[in-house]
C-alpha positions as CSV (number, residue, x, y, z in Angstrom):
1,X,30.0,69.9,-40.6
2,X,26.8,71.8,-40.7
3,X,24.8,69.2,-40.0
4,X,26.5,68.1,-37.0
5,X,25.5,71.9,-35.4
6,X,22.2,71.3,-36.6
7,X,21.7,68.1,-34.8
8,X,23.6,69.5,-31.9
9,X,21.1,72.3,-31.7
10,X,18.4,69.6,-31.6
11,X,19.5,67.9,-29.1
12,X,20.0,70.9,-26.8
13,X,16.5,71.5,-27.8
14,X,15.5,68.6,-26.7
15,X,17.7,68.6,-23.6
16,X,15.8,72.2,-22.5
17,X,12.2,70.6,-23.5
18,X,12.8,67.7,-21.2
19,X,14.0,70.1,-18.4
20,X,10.7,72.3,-18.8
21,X,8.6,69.3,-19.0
22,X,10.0,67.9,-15.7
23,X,9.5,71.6,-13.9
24,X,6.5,72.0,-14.7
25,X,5.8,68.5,-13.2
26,X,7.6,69.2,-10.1
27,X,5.5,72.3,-10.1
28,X,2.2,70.7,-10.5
29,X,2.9,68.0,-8.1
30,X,4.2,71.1,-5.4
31,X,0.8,72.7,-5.7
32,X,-1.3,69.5,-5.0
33,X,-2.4,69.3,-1.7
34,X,-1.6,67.3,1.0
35,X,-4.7,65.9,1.4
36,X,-4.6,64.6,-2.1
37,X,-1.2,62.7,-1.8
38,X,-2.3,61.3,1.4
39,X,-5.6,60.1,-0.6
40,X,-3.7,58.2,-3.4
41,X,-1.5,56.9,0.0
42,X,-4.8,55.6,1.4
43,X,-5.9,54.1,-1.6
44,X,-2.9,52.5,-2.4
45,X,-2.7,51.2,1.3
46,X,-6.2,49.6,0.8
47,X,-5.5,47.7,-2.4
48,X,-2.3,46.2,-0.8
49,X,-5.1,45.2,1.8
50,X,-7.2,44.0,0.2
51,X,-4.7,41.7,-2.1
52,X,-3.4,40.9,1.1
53,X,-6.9,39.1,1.8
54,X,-8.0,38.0,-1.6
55,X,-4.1,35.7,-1.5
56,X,-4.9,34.1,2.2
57,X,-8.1,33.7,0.8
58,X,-7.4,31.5,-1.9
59,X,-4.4,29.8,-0.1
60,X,-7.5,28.9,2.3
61,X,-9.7,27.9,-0.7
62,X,-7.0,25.9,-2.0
63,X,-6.0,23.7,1.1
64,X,-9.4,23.2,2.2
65,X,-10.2,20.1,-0.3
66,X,-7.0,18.3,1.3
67,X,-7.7,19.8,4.5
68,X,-11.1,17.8,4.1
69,X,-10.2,14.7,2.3
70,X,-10.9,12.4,5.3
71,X,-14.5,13.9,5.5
72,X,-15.9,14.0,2.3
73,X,-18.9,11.6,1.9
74,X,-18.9,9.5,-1.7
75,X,-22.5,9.0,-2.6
76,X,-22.6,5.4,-4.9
């Protein structure tokens, strides 16, 4: 029976721990400015961009040999 308390406690340790943990991330993330969210936004934004690109991109790079099968001179 004692060790059932004991494991009990630990997980109420634990259970307080991960409470803390996640306030003092709340916390952090509270005192960050604006500017700084809006940053990682922007940056974000431009990736998705830019993948956005890089995809038509090789779609384009990819249909251009079919695209260009009737003009392709064959040397012998």
């Amino acid at each position: 029976m004692n060790s059932k308390i004991y494991l009990d406690e630990k997980v109420r340790q634990a259970h307080y721990q991960d409470l803390l943990h996640e306030a003092e991330k709340q916390r952090l993330l509270a005192q960050l400015p604006r500017d700084c969210r809006s940053i990682s936004r922007y940056a974000a934004g431009r990736i998705g961009l830019l993948l956005l690109k890089l995809g038509t991109w090789l779609k384009q790079f990819e249909q251009s040999p079919i695209a260009h099968e009737n003009h392709v001179i064959r040397l012998q």
